[in-house]
Every structure is written in structure tokens, then in C-alpha cells.
KOLBATOR-818622 format. One record per residue (C-alpha): x, y, z. Coordinates in steps of 0.1 Angstrom, whole numbers, plus 5000, padded with zeros to 4 digits. Each point is the difference from the previous one (the first is absolute). Layout:
BEGIN
XYZ;...
END
This chain:
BEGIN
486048914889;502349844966;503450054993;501050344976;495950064999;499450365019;496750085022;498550255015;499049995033;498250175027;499849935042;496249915009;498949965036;496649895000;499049975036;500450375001;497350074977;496349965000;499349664981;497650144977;503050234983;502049694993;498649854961;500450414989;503450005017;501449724982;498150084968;501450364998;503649855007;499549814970;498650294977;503150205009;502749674991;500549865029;500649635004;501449895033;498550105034;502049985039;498049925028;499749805029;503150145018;498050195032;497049815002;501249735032;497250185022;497749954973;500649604990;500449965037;497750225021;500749825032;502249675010;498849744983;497650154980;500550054961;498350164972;501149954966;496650064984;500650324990;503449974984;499049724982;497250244986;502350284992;502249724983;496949914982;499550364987;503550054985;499649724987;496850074981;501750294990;502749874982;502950085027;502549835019;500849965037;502950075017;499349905035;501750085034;500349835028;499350255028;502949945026;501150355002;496950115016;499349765029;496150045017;499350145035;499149685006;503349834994;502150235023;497249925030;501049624993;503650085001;500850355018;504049944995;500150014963;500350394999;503550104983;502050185025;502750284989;503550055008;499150215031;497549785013;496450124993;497949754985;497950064971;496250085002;496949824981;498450254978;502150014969;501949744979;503649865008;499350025031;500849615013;503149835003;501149764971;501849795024;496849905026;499349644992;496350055008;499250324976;502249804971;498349705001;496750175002;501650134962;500949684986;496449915011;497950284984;502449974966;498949645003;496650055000;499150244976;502949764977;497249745007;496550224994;501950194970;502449874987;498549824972;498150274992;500250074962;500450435006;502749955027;503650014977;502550045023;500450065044;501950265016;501349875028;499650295030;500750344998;503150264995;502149795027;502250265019;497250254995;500350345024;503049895012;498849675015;503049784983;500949865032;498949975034;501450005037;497349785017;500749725025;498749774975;503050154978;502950015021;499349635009;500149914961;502550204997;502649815029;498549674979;501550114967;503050155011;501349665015;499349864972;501550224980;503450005027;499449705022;502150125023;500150285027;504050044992;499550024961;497550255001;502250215026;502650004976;498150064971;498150295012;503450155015;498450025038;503650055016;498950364993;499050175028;499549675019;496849884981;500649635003;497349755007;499949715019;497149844986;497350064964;497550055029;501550325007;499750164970;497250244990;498850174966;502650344997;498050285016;501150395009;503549985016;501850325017;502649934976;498349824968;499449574993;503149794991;499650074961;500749584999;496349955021;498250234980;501149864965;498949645016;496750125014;499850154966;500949634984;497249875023;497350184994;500849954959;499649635005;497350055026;497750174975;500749794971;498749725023;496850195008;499850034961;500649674989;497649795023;497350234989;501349934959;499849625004;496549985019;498850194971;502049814977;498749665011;496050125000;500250204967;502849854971;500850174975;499450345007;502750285006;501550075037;501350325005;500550275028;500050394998;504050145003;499950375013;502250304982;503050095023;499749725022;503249785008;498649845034;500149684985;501849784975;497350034972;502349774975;499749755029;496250045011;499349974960;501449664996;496549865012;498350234976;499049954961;500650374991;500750325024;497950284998;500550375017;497850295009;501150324985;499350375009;502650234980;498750315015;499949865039;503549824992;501250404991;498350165027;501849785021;503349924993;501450254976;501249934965;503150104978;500950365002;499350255022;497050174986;498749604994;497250045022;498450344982;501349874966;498249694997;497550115025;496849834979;501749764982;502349825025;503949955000;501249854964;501549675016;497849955034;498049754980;502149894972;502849885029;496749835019;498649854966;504149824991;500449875036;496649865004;500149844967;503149855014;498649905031;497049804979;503149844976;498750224970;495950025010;498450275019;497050255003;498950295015;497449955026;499450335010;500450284978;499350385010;497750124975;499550405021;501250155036;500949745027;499450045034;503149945019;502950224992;500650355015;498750154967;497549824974;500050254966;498049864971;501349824977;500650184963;497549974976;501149664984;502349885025;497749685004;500149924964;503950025009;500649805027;498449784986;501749954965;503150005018;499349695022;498749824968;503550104981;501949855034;498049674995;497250045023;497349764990;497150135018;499450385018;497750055023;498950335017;499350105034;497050025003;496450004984;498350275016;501450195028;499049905037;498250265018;500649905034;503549865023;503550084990;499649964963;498050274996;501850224984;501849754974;498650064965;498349764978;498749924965;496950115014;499350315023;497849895035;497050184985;500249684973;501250224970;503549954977;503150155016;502150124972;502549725002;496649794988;500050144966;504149944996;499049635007;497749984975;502550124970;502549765013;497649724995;499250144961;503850034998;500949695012;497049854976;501450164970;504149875009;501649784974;500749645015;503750114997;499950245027;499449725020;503249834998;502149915032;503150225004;503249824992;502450025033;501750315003;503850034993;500450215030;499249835039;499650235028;500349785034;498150085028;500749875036;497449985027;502649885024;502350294988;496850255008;499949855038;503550045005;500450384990;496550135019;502149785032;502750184996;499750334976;503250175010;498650314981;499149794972;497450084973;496949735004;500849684980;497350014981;500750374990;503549864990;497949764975;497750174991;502950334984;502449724980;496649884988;499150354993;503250054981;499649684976;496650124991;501250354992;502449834978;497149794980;500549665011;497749775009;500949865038;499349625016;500449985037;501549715012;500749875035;503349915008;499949654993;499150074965;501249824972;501250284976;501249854971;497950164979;501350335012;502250244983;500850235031;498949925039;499750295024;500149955035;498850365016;500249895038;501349605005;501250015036;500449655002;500749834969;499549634995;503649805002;499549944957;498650314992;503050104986;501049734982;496149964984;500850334982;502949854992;499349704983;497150204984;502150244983;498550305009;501050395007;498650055041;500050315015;499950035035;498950265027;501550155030;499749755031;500649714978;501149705017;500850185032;498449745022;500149655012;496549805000;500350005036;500250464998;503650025013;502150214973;501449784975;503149825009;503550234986;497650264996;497050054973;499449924974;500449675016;499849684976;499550244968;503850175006;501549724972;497750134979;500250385010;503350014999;499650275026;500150045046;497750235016;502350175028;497450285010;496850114996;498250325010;495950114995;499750344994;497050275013;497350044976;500850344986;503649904989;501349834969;503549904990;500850074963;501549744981;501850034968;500649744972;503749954985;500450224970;496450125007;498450295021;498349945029;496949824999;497649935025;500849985040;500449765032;497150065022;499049885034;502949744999;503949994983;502249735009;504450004998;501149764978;503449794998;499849934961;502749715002;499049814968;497350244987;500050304973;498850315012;497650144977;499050355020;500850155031;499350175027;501550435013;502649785019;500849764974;498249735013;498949774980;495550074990;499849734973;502649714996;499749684976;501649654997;499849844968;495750034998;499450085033;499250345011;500050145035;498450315011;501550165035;497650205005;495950075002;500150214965;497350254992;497949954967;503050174980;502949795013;497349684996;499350124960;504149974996;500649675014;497149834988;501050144960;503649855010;498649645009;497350004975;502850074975;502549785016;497149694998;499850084964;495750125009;498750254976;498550295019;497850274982;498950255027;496750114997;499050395001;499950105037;497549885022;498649734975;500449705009;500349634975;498949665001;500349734972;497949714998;500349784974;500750204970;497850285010;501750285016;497650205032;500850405006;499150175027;499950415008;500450055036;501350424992;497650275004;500450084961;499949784964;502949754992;501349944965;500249614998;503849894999;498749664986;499049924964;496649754987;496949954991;497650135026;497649805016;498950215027;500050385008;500350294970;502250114978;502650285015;500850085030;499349795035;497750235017;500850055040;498449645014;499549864964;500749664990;501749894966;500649674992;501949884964;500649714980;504149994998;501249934967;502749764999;
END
């Protein structure tokens, strides 16, 4: 893969299909415009039959073949899907759950990332094919495992775990005392005497000291970015020069990906807008019959920002859903074109390669029912044909269309820690990543391009910084935005913690009350069904507090709306907004116009449910509504038609100016 070059791709697993099919394979990837192939990533039982046995022949001859074929390899190393054999060598390694019940062989995921013996036996297999392949001229770039935190599998309550686990936390406390008093375990007479009495949180009558989760969450995030990066420089050493990456999941916050993806040369995700629907919902509540075949409008845009973030400005898609997945409670077909779309809009994000899951549909085990380019009975699914006219598209793009993206005036910051923190203690809140994923919602509605940032970011090149859900600021947060200059807008829940999850000292928001200007006396979370209208000064109402509202001492802060009572909804100190509340997308459209105004950011909201992306000068459109757009955006066209943006059409234009 190359910097601002984009690829298509597609996910190949040889040893699952008769050798003879493997030259027309490759050569019929290659007539429809594919370049780059996956493979490698669930073939341990294959390179290694038995212990100490190996076969890389036939790798090494599927290698050969793309390579004849004029394609490039990306190849995985296969520790996500240990052998039979490996588990008889080392019976312990199974990951246990919370309640106790360890894991069974017969599926992926299924060991425990902390067993010594079933990660070396990793490091050792990336090794080795790093040392058979990784010279090979195909092979381009390694993936480095497999969709970490997959089926719920982020962390594990083995023996093998909870003895880690004692290990890091005196480290992280060094004393018994110090982590007593950190963890608050005066309550309900939780003290320890000794590390060596501590286990991993399980099921308690009364629920885990939020404190010990958000630390067993902590461990496990540096646990797996371990795993990860022993694997990265085995590779690494064996095969120079080649691309190390791993394959994020959508709606996954088990792990610290900005973290884990600081041993990688670019992130890449796997994306399934339909599946990612099905299963969690999207704006609105007729969201999931609305954009039934075409997916929610920001699912994958929000995924595409913070993954780009996580690979400091590189990333690709590594699996793409190109027709009906398997795994949701509902799989509807995708609409006629929605390939052709996803994929454009992962190019206009920055993606530099794409590649779909999978080549021909699997017959047999617990894929078989996940669509691919090709059907089982060997003949083009219709996402095949979608493929094919991105690749004479793509062909026929001016090299302007390629340009990198300048940075984005508007920063969204997104939290991991913050995520662990809420799911230990909700209190009725909405999900954290549901909290993101609606101020990021909002900004798009409004027509600005987004970056997410973590919250060490350097945002000097920002113009406004919003902060949906930052439990736990760093101590300078506040002053970076200040000696950047910029308008920030923060959420609900802001700064309402201490690092060690003990409310903020005075009361949130904690170290950002300078800058707020504002004390949080009370807060409240409210049922599902009921909302809490809030009306803007001089204005009518607009929008509503949903599933949380907080009472607000405004002691050096200008109360822009309020609440029925009076109570201060949205409050501002010199550039810094504050939002009491969780808003719903109405309330979000008004405060996000105010900041973006505020930060001096021109907004030009698109017609409803399309969606914008610049890159470069070339502006990217897309129609996520059941019925034609009129473009809000004048330029030479460079892709799509003239008129109207059909329901899942594409239009891309050369920006005058």
C-alpha cells in the first residue's frame, strides 16, 4: 500500500479451496480491478498441522500465484485462531468469562491473551512466516492478528489473568494502602491486606467497585497492546519495509486503539454498515427501517475519522461488506449500489486501500451465510459487478482527487477511558459511544468536515474542539485549548471525574471549572420515553434534554438557553461552551451552529440525509434519503451526473475557489 494512492481489495483464504481454483481466482480478481489480496489470517492448522511440524509450501505457492498475477499480498499472521493442537499443549489458555465458564475450542477468540504459553506460540508463528515470507515480492504489508476484542472476548478472567493482573496493579500502586485509598475500599469494608487478594471484578450481589473495573479495564488495554506489539516487531525484524497493521472493529471500545496503534504503520477497520444498524440502532427513531439497505449516515464516516486518527492520518478498510452478513439479528440486502457507495465514501475519508469480505462465499461452518463477491456455486454476487465500476472509475479519476485532506478546522475528541468509565458506572446514561457518535452526527448535518483527536491532541490547528463525553480530562487540557485559541464545546459529564473515578474534587466539572465558569450541583437521568424542552434566550424552544439533565450553578458563566425550571441547558464562558444535558439531534443542531459560528467555521448544511466530505479541493456527496438530493455544493463534476443525487448515489465536484 502508498501514501494518497487507493486500492481495491478483496479477503482470499486459500486453504479453503481446492488448489486447482487458485490461478482463475486470482486472475478473475484482477479482470474485475482488484489489486491487493488478505490472507494468511486462519491458516495456523494449516502451516502447522501438528507440534513441530510446518508447511509453508503451499502459501508460498499461493504467494507465487498472486504474484504472477500482478497482485499484492497482505498477509496475516494467524493468532486469533489457535490449532487443536496448541490447546492440547497448553489446556489453561482458554479465556474464561466474568462468571467463570471457560471458553471452548471450536471457534476463534477463544484463548486467553494473557497465557504465556499460547502468546509465545504467536510471536513464534508471526516469526516464521516473517522468515519464509517476508521477502516475498507479492507480500506488501502484515496484519498483525485478528479483530482483537472480537465476540466480546476484550478481556479475560483466567488464573493466568488475575495473576497479571495483581502484577500490574502494584506496579501501578506499589502499595496495599495507596490502592485502598485510591479505589475508595472504606466502602462497605472492601479493604485489602495484600495485591495477592485481589481478583479480576466478577458478578457481585451489589455491582464491582467502579475504581476496579476502570483498572481491570486499564489492564487489559495495555495487556493487548502487548500481545500486539511482540507480534509487530517479530515481523518487523524478518520482513523490513513492509506495512504492519491490525484490523480495528466498528463499535468496539475494549481496548485503547490510539494506544495499541502506536506499534502500527497505519490502522485499518472492518466495516459492515448494515450489521453495525441491525445492531445498535442509528439516529432517529425510524433509523433502523429508514436506512435499512444502506446503513446509518455516520456509522462509518465516525469509524473512517477515528481510525484515520488512530493510524496518525493513514488507514484502510480491511473488510468491507459487499451483500448480507451473517451475524446480526436481521441481514437485508444491501441497495442496488450501496457497494459502489461504501466504497467511495472510505476513499473521500482517506482510505488508501478497500478490501471486501470475502471472495466467494463459504459453504460450510459459521460463515455460511456471509455474502461474497462470488456466490458458493462460483458465480458473481451482485456486489461483484459494483467492484468492477469502482475500478473503471477509480481508473478514469483525475490525479487531483487524490490529494490528502487538509486537517479539519473542527476536532471531535474521543475518550476510550471516558467509554470504560460510563459502561462502570451508567447511572442511566446513554452509551459513550452513542454520546459521540450524535455531536458527531450533528457536525456532519451541519457540513463540516470532522478530525478525531484523542485527548492529548495538539489542536492548534483547530478552529473549534468538542469534547462529547471527557470524564476525566488531562490536568492541561484546558489550558491546550487555551493557548490554541480555539472555540471548545463540551458535553454533559465533562470533567466530572478524578483519574482515579472518584467525583471530581468541589464537584464536576473538576479541573475544567476555570474554564467553564460553571458548578454542577445535581444531576438527574431521565427514562427513555421522556424529554425536557429547552428553550434558547429570545428564541423558541429548540431541541430537548434526554436521558440525562444536570442543575447548574452559573457563577461566572452566561446562560445561553434554559431549561421549564430555569435551569441553566446551554451556558458559555468566553469560547467555551457547556452542554448540561444529553440533547436530542435538535438541541445538538443549535449548539453546534452557535460554536461553529462562535469559532468563526463556515457551515453549509447539506440537504437532509446527505452527507459531505472534502478532500483536497474536490468536494465528495453522498445521498443516504430514500429520494433525489439537489447538490447544496457548486463545481465541475468529476464523478456522478448532472441533477439530482439519486437515493445511494455518489457525486463528487471540483470546488472552485
Amino acid at each position: 500500500m502508498r501514501p494518497r494512492d487507493f486500492s481495491l481489495g478483496v479477503c482470499w483464504y486459500p486453504e479453503q479451496w481446492p488448489e486447482s481454483d487458485w490461478r482463475r481466482d486470482t486472475e478473475r480478481m484482477f479482470d474485475m480491478g482488484i489489486t491487493v489480496v488478505r490472507l494468511g489470517e486462519f491458516a495456523w492448522s494449516r502451516l502447522q498441522p501438528a507440534r513441530g511440524q510446518w508447511d509453508g509450501d503451499w502459501l508460498r505457492r499461493a504467494l507465487d500465484i498472486l504474484h504472477e498475477s500482478g497482485l499484492r499480498a497482505i498477509l496475516g499472521t494467524p493468532g486469533a485462531a489457535p490449532p487443536r493442537w496448541l490447546l492440547d499443549q497448553f489446556p489453561d489458555m482458554l479465556r474464561v468469562d466474568a462468571g467463570g465458564a471457560a471458553s471452548a475450542f471450536g471457534s476463534r477468540r477463544f484463548a486467553c491473551l494473557a497465557h504465556p504459553g499460547y502468546a509465545r506460540a504467536c510471536v513464534c508463528v508471526a516469526r516464521r512466516m516473517a522468515r519464509e515470507f517476508g521477502g516475498h515480492p507479492a507480500v506488501c504489508a502484515w496484519q498483525i492478528d485478528n479483530e482483537y476484542g472480537c465476540h466480546d472476548t476484550a478481556q479475560s478472567w483466567s488464573a493466568r489473568a488475575a495473576v497479571l493482573f495483581r502484577r500490574w496493579l502494584c506496579t501501578r500502586y506499589r502499595d496495599i494502602d495507596a490502592l485502598n485509598r485510591a479505589w475508595g475500599n472504606a466502602f462497605w469494608s472492601m479493604q485489602y491486606a495484600d495485591f495477592a487478594q485481589i481478583e479480576p471484578p466478577r458478578p457481585t450481589p451489589g455491582g464491582s467497585n467502579p475504581a476496579h473495573v476502570l483498572d481491570f479495564h486499564r489492564f487489559w488495554s495495555a495487556r493487548t497492546a502487548t500481545f500486539n506489539r511482540r507480534q509487530a516487531n517479530a515481523v518487523r525484524r524478518h520482513s523490513p519495509g513492509r506495512d504492519v497493521l491490525h484490523d480495528f472493529m466498528g463499535f468496539s471500545t475494549g481496548f485503547d486503539h490510539f494506544a495499541l496503534a502506536a506499534d502500527l504503520d497505519l490502522a485499518a477497520w472492518n466495516s459492515y454498515p448494515l450489521g453495525f444498524l441491525a445492531r445498535h440502532g442509528g439516529g432517529g427513531d425510524n433509523a433502523r427501517e429508514k436506512y435499512l439497505r444502506i446503513g446509518d449516515p455516520d456509522h462509518a464516516a465516525f469509524h473512517h475519522d477515528l481510525y484515520r486518527a488512530c493510524g496518525r492520518g493513514r488507514f484502510c478498510i480491511t473488510e468491507q461488506q459487499p451483500g448480507p452478513v451473517n451475524w446480526a439479528a436481521y441481514n437485508p440486502l444491501p441497495l442496488p449500489g450501496a457497494v459502489r457507495f461504501w466504497t467511495w465514501e472510505a476513499f473521500a475519508h482517506g482510505a488508501e486501500m478497500l478490501s471486501y469480505f470475502r471472495w466467494r462465499q463459504m459453504p460450510r461452518a459459521q460463515e455460511q451465510m456471509h455474502a461474497g463477491l462470488l456466490r458458493p456455486d462460483d458465480r458473481p454476487a451482485p456486489g461483484a459487478a459494483e467492484v468492477a465500476q469502482v475500478a473503471r472509475e477509480l481508473a478514469a479519476l483525475p490525479e487531483s482527487a487524490f490529494a490528502p485532506a487538509a486537517p479539519a478546522e473542527v476536532a471531535l475528541v474521543f475518550d476510550y477511558q471516558s467509554c470504560w468509565m460510563r459502561d462502570a458506572l451508567p447511572h442511566g446514561d446513554a452509551p459513550a459511544l452513542a454520546t459521540c457518535l450524535a455531536f458527531y452526527a450533528a457536525l456532519r448535518r451541519a457540513g463540516v468536515d470532522v478530525d478525531i483527536t484523542p485527548p492529548h491532541a495538539d489542536f492548534t490547528a483547530r478552529r473549534l474542539v468538542v469534547a462529547p463525553l471527557l470524564l476525566a480530562p488531562p490536568e492541561d487540557f484546558a489550558a491546550r485549548l487555551q493557548s490554541a485559541g480555539c472555540t471548545a464545546l463540551f458535553g454533559a459529564r465533562c470533567g466530572s471525574a478524578t483519574a482515579e473515578f472518584a467525583l471530581a474534587d468541589d464537584l464536576p466539572p473538576g479541573n475544567l471549572r476555570e474554564a467553564l465558569g460553571l458548578t454542577v450541583l445535581r444531576v438527574e437521568s431521565l427514562p427513555p420515553t421522556v424529554e425536557a424542552p429547552v428553550a434558547w434566550r429570545g428564541a423558541e424552544n429548540r431541541g430537548a434534554a434526554i436521558h440525562w439533565r444536570e442543575v447548574i450553578d452559573a457563577h461566572d458563566a452566561q446562560t445561553l438557553a434554559t431549561f421549564a425550571d430555569g435551569g441553566g441547558a446551554v451556558l458559555v464562558r468566553g469560547g467555551a461552551f457547556y452542554l448540561a444535558c444529553r440533547g436530542n439531534a435538535a438541541l445538538l443542531d443549535a449548539v453546534v451552529a452557535r460554536a461553529l459560528r462562535h469559532a468563526g467555521v463556515e457551515a453549509a448544511p447539506p440537504p437532509a440525509d446527505v452527507r459531505v466530505r472534502r478532500r483536497g479541493d474536490v468536494a465528495w456527496l453522498f445521498n443516504y434519503g430514500d429520494a433525489p438530493a439537489t447538490p447544496h455544493l457548486a463545481g465541475d463534476m468529476i464523478l456522478g451526473e448532472a441533477g439530482a443525487i439519486p437515493p445511494g448515489g455518489v457525486l463528487a465536484l471540483r470546488r472552485n475557489g
